[in-house]
N, C-alpha and C positions, 0 to 999 in steps of 0.2 A: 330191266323188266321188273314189273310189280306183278304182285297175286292180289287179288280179291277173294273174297268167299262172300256169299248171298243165299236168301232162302230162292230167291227169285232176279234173274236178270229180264229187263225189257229193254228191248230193241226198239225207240222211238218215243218220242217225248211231245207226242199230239195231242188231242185231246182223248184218246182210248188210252195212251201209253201213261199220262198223266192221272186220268181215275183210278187204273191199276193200280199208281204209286197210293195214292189216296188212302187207295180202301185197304190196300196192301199196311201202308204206313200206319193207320187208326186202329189196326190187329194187331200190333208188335212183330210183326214180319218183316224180316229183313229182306232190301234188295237194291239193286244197281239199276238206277234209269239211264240209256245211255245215248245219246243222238248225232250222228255224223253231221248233223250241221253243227257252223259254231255257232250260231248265234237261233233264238226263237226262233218261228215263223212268224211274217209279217203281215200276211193280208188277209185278207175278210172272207175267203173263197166260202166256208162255211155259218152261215150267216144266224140261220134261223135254230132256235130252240123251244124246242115242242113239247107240252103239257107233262107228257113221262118224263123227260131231262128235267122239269122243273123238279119233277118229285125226287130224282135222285140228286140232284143238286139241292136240296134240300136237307136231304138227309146226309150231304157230306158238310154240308156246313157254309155252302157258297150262295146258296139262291139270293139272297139279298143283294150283295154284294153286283152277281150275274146282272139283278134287274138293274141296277142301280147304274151298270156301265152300259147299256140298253134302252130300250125303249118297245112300241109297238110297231108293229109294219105300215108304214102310209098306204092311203088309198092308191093303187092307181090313176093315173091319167095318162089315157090313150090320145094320141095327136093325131088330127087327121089331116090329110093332103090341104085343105083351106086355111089350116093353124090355127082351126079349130081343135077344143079338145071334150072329154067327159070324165069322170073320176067316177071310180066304182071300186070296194073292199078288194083286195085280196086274200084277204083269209077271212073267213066267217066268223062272227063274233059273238060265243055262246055265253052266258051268264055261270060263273062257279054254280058248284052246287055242294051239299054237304061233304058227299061223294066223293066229287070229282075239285079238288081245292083250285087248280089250274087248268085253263080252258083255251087261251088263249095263245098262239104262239106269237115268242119273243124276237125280235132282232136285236144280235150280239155279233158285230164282227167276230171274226173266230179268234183272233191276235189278242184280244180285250179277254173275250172270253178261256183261252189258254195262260194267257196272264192272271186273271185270278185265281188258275188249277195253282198255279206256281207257287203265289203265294200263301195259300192253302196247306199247300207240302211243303213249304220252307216253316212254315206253325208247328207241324208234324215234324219239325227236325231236317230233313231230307231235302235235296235237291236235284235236276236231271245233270249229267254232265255233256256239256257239248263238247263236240270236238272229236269225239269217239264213233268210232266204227268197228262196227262187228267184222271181221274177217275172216272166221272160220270156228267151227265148233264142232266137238264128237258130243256122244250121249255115254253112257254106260247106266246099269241100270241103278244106280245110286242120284247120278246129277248128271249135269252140262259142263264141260270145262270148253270156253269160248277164250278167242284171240280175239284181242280188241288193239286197234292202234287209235293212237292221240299225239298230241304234237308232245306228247312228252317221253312219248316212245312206245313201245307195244306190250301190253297188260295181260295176263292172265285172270280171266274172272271164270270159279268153280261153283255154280247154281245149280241148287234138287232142280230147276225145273226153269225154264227160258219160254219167254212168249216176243214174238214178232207182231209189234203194232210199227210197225216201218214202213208202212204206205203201201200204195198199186205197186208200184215196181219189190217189193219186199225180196230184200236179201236171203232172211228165212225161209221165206216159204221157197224159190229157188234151188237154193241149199239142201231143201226138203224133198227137192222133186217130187212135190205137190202141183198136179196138174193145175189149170187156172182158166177151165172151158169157159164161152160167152160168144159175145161178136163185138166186131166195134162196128158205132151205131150209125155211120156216115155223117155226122156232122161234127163239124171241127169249131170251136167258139174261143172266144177271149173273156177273159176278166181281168181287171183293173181296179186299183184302188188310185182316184183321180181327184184333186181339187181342181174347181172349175167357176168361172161363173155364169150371169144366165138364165141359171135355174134355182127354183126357187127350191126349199128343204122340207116343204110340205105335202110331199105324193112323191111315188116314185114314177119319172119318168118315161114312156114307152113310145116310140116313135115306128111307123110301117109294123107292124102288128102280124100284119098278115103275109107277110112276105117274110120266109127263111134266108134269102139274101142279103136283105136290107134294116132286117130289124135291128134296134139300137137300145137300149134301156139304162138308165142313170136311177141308180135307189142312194139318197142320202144316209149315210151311216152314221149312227148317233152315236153322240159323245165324242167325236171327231168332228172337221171339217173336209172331210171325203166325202166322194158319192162312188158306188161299185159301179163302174159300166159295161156288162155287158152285152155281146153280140157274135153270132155267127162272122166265122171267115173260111176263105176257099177252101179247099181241104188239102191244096197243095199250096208253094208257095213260102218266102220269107212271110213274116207278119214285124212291120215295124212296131214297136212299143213304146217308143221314146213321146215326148210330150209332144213334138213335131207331127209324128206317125199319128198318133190317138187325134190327134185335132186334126189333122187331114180326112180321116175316116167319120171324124163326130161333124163337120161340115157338109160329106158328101152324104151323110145318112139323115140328118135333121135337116138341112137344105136353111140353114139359122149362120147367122156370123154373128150373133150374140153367144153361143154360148162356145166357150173358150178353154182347151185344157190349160192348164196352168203349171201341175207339177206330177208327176204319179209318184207315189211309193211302192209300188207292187203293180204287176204286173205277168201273165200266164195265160200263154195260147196252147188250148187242150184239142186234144181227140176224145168225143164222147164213148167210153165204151159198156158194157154191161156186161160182170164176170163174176164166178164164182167159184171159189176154192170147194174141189172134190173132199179133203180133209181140211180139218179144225187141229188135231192132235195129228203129233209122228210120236209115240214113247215119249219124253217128257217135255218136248217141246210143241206150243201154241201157238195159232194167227189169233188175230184178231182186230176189228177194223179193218182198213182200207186192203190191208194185207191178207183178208178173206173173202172181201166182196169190193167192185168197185162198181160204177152206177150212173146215171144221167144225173145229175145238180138238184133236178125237177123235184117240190116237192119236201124240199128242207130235209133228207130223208141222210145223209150218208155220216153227217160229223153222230149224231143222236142215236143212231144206229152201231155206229162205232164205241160208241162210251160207254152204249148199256150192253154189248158184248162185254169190256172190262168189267162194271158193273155183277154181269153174271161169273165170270171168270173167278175173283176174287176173293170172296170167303170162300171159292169152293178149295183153292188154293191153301187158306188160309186153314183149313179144317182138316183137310189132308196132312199138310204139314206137322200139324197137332194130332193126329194120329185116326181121323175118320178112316175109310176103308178107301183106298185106293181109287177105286171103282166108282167111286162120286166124281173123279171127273170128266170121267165122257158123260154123262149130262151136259154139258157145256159144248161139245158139236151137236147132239142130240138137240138141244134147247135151241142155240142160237142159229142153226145152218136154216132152217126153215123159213125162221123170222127174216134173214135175209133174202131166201127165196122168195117170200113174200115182197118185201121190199122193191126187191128188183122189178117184177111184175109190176107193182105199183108205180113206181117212178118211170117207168116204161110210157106206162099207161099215160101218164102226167105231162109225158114228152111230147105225146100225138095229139095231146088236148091243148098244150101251148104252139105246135106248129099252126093249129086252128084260132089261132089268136083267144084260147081261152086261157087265162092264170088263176080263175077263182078256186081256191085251197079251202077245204071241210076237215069235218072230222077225220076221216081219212089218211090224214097226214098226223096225225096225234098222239098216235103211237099206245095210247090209254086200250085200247081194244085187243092190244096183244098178249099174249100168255104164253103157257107151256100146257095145255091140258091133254096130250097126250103122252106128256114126260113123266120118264121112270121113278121117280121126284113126286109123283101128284097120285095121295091117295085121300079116298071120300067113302064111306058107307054106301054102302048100296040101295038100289031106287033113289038114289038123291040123283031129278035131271032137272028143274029149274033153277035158275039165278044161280047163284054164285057159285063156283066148280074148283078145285081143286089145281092149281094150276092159270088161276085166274090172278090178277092183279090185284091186290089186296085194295079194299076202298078206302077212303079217309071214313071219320063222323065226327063230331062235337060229342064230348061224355064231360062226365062232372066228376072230380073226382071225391073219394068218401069224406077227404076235408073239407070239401064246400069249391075248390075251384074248378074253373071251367076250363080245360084241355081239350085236344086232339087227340084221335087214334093214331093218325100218323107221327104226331111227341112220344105215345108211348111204344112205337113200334122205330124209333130211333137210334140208330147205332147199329154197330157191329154183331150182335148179338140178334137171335130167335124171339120170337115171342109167342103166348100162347095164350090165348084167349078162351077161357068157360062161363056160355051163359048159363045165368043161372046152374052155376055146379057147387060141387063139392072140391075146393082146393087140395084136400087130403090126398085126392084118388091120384094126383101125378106127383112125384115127387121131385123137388128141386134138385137144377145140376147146374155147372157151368155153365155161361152161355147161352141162357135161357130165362128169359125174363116170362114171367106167369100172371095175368092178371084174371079175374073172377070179374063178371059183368053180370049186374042183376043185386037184386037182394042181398044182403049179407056182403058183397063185396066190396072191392076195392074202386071200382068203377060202375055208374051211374048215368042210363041208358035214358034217360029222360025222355027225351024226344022219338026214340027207336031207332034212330040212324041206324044203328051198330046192326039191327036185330032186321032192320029194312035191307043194309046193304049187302049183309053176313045172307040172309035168311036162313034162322039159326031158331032153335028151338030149345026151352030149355033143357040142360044136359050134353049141349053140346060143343065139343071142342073146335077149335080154329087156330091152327099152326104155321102162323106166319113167317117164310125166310128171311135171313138176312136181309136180301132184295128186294122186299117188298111184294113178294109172289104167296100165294097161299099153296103150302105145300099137302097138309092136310086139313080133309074136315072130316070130324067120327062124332058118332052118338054116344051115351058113355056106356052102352053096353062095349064099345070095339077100345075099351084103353088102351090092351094089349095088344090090337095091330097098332096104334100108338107111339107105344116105347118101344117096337121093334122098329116101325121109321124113324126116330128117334136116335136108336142105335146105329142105324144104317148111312146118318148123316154125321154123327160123331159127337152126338149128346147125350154120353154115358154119364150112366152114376157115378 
């Protein structure tokens, strides 16, 4: 038997358990990533990455990279009984804006897109271990000491603090007797990651549309030579999945002997359900991701949903651990429980709209529109009720800075650390700490509003402040008569003098 010590253990090495390590790893936070598979996941099941993931993939250092194993989503083409077909968008094609830097949602097989978390954290030093399985664990009020087995024998690892991203079925949250109310949603579907030929790699294929029995759909997945094929099956029932199975089914549903499975590499027959974890926290143990909510596919809504739970999770972690007040992290059910309620509602909704043979995806699914403004975390001056609110998603803009170059707000609101923004102020009036990067917008400052973006998307007046989190969230806005409610939120998030 070995021992471990960690500031942090995580239980899953998905794409929530992986930003963890991320954000965890770029803080000087120690921890153990650990995953009962041996080896990655391999298939694509979570496909799509939406405008918010871009931003935080961004800010971890991946987005390029992201796009680069990626592409855009093809049009649609619907086939109809004559072999006839029509092509039409599936996702709405909005123009950037200063704003809004990302608009568009991405297709990233998940496998691609996990593979770059990897290498990411392997830059950061750190790596997940596979092979490892959680097996049991107390709390006390100090840490977690968890049983962990591996082929190498069974480990002792002693964490302040253990978070559960280990899927719908989550060990944790069980262990936790964390209720996991919902319904399952009557239909039962497959996915496949299949080469094929046939079909051509420019739309994504959809064949009977309109029929929950027989529908069939083949999306090419870039930077591979796969196509995901999804489809409803019985709800009872084997399901063959071998390349035999799959071509017997993609014959009797396209009614075509051109197109041909040829080999799968992944393959999963699901029960759709829609569920959600009554608690986020037990004392020093966390869900997060699939292991808090799980959801219909519909909608790109479950891997993005999952990342930016870690996302929020993370420096809240990381700040505590540094000596913030405890109490900063239930914010983190607070914040994210809703977001998934929301969620769920949403992909719900999404689900009634594709049995109606509709797929067209908006804003809606973009994730840009969510916040926390009624979290304990979000304070603003009073009478302040249009535009921008405390608790909002911070916006990007174009500024210049006092050297002459041309930057982003989102460059300087990059990294692990705060940032605070005063228009037009006096830099005097806050005094620098830790962890808190300060820029001055307007005259005399350091950054260079040219345009107004900042003062457009902020709507900010001068004198006043703008306190952007780690996350990208605006935790406060005050007038400079309110410095001192200021540096008591300040305090209250663990950025002492």
């Amino acid at each position: 038997m070995e021992n471990f010590d960690a500031d942090v253990l995580i239980c899953g090495s998905g794409a929530a358990g992986l930003t963890l390590a991320i954000d965890l790893a770029r803080r000087g936070i120690s921890f153990c990533l650990i995953d009962k598979m041996d080896t990655p996941f391999c298939g694509s099941r979570g496909k799509g990455i939406q405008p918010r993931s871009q931003e935080i993939f961004e800010d971890l250092g991946v987005l390029d990279r992201i796009v680069a194993e990626g592409g855009l989503y093809p049009p649609q083409r619907l086939y109809r009984d004559d072999g006839s077909h029509q092509d039409s968008n599936v996702m709405e094609i909005e123009p950037s804006s200063p704003a809004e830097p990302y608009r568009v949602t991405l297709l990233v097989p998940q496998f691609q897109t996990e593979r770059v978390l990897r290498e990411r954290l392997a830059e950061l030093g750190a790596k997940p271990r596979f092979g490892w399985e959680l097996q049991s664990f107390e709390q006390d009020d100090s840490g977690v000491t968890a049983r962990v087995s591996a082929h190498s024998g069974t480990h002792t690892v002693r964490a302040r603090y253990l978070v559960g991203t280990d899927g719908g079925r989550s060990s944790v949250r069980r262990a936790l007797a964390i209720d996991f109310p919902g319904k399952t949603l009557g239909i039962r579907a497959l996915v496949a990651d299949v080469a094929l030929t046939g079909l051509s790699r420019d739309a994504w294929h959809r064949f009977n549309e309109q029929s929950m029995e027989t529908q069939i759909a083949f999306c090419p997945l870039p930077g591979t030579d796969l196509f995901q094929l999804q489809g409803p099956i019985p709800l009872e029932g084997e399901v063959d999945l071998s390349v035999r199975g799959l071509g017997t089914l993609v014959a009797e549903r396209t009614h075509r002997d051109d197109v041909l499975v040829k080999s799968v590499s992944w393959a999963s027959a699901f029960n759709m359900n829609a569920r959600l974890a009554d608690r986020y926290r037990v004392g020093r143990v966390f869900l997060a991701g699939d292991a808090a909510h799980i959801h219909p596919p519909t909608g790109g809504q479950g891997l993005n949903t999952s990342l930016q739970d870690a996302y929020n999770l993370g420096w809240k972690l990381a700040a505590v651990l540094r000596g913030a007040p405890e109490p900063l992290l239930d914010s983190y059910e607070e914040e994210r429980r809703p977001i998934a309620a929301h969620m769920l509602g949403l992909t719900n909704k999404l689900l009634d709209a594709m049995k109606g043979g509709v797929m067209r995806r908006g804003r809606e699914v973009h994730q840009l529109d969510l916040g926390y403004p009624d979290s304990s975390l979000a304070l603003e001056s009073a009478g302040r009720l249009g535009g921008l609110l405390a608790g909002d998603r911070a916006p990007d803009a174009p500024v210049r800075g006092a050297a002459g170059q041309l930057t982003r707000l989102f460059e300087l609101l990059k990294g692990p650390s705060w940032t605070l923004l005063g228009y037009e102020t006096d830099r005097s009036a806050i005094e620098p700490r830790a962890n808190l990067h300060i820029h001055i917008v307007g005259s005399g400052g350091d950054i260079a509003d040219e345009r107004r973006c900042v003062q457009t998307a902020y709507g900010v007046s001068a004198g006043d402040w703008v306190l952007v989190r780690p996350d990208g969230y605006v935790g406060a806005i005050v007038t400079a008569g309110r410095t001192a409610a200021l540096e008591g939120y300040m305090t209250h998030v663990g950025l002492t003098l």
